[in-house]
C-alpha positions in Angstrom: -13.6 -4.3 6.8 -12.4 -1.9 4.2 -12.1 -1.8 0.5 -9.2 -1.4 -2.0 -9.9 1.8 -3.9 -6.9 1.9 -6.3 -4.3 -1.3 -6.9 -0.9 0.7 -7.7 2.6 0.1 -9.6 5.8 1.1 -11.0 8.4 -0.2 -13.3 11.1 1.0 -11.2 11.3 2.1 -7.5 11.8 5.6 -5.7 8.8 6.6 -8.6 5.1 7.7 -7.9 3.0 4.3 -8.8 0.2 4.7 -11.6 -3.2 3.0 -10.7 -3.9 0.2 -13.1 -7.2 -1.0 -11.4 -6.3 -4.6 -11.1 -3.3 -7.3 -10.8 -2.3 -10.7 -9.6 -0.8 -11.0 -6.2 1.8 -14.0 -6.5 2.5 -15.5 -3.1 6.2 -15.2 -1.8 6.5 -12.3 -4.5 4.2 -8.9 -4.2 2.1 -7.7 -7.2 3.2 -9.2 -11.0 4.7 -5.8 -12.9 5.7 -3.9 -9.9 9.7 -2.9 -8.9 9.2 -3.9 -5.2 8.3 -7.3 -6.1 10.3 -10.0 -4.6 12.0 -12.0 -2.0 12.0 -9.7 0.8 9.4 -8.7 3.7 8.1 -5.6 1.6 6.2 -7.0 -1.1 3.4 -4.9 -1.1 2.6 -1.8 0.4 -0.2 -0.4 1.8 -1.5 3.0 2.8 -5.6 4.5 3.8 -7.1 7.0 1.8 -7.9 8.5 5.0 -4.1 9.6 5.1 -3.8 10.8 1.5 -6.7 13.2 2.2 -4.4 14.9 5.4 -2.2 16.1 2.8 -5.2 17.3 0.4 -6.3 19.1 3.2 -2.7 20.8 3.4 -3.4 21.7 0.0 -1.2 19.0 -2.0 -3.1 18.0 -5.3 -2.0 14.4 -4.3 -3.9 11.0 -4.7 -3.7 7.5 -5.0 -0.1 6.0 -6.1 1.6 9.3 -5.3 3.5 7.9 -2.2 4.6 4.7 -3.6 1.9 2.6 -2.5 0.6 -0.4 -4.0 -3.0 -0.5 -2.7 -4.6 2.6 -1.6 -7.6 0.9 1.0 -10.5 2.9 2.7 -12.2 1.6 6.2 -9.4 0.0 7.5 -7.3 1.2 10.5 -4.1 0.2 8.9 -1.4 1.6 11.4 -3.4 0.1 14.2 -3.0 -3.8 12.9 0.0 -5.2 14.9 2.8 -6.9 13.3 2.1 -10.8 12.3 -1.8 -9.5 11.6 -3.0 -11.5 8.7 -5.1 -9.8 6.0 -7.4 -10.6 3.8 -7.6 -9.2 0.3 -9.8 -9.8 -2.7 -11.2 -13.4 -3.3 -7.7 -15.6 -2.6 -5.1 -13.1 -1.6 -3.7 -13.7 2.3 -0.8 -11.2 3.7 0.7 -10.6 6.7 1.8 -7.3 8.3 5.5 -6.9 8.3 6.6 -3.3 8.3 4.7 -0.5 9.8 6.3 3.0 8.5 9.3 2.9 7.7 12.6 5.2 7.3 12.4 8.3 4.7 16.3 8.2 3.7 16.1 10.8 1.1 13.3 13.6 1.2 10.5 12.8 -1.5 8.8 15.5 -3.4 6.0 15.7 -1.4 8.1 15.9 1.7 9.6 19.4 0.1 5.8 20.2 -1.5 4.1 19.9 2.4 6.7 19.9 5.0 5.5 16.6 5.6 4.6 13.1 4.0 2.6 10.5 5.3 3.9 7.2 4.0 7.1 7.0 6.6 4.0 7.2 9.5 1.2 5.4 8.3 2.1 3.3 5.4 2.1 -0.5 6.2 4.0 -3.5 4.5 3.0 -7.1 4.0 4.5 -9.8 2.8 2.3 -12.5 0.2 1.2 -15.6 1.7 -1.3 -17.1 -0.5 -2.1 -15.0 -4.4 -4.7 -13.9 -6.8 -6.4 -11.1 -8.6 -7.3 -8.0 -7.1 -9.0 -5.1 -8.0 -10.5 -2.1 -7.2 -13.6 -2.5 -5.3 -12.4 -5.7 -3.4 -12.2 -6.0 0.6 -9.7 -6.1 2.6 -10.0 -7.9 6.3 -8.6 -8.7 9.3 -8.3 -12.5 9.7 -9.0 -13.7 12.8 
């Protein structure tokens, strides 16, 4: 089990996200406020503090919402969870894994800044099957 440590948005996409500590998953949809909300099998993305401190370590001054996720977790293997895997998050939220990685078409800043970026590698994508609040602090779990 692992826990969300920063719940992340933007108003449009291709931007770094700003925490705001909490928001409503809305099923079919992604996270009210956010550009990537919609009908599509990226609603929300996901990526472990674990990898966002391999590119402190290469000296970026990098942190949550830099790479364009939405929830920033800790504890939780997420590249290993195969596609279909259903997790749990906060209270009421449900997801399912739908997008692990994905294509980098145009070099981000942090690409240039490190000569490397993690989200293409180990950022993972669900899409919203059932809502509700989240927040910092909640867990996130594999459903059986």
């Amino acid at each position: 089990m692992g826990k969300i440590v920063a719940v992340c948005t933007s108003e449009k996409k291709g931007m770094r996200k700003k925490n705001v500590n909490e928001a409503n998953l809305k099923a079919n949809f992604g996270i009210e406020g956010d550009a990537h909300g919609g009908d599509w099998h990226r609603q929300v993305s996901l990526l472990a503090l674990e990898s966002i401190e391999k590119m402190q370590e290469m000296g970026l001054d990098v942190g949550p919402g830099d790479f364009a996720e939405n929830l920033t977790t800790e504890g939780i293997d997420l590249i290993s969870l195969p596609l279909g895997t259903k997790i749990k998050i906060g209270e009421k939220g449900l997801g399912e894994v739908t997008q692990i990685g994905k294509e980098c078409h145009t070099r981000c800043a942090i690409y240039y800044q490190a000569g490397d970026c993690v989200m293409p590698k180990e950022g993972i994508f669900i899409r919203v099957l059932e809502g509700g609040p989240i927040k910092v602090g909640d867990t996130v779990e594999v459903v059986e």
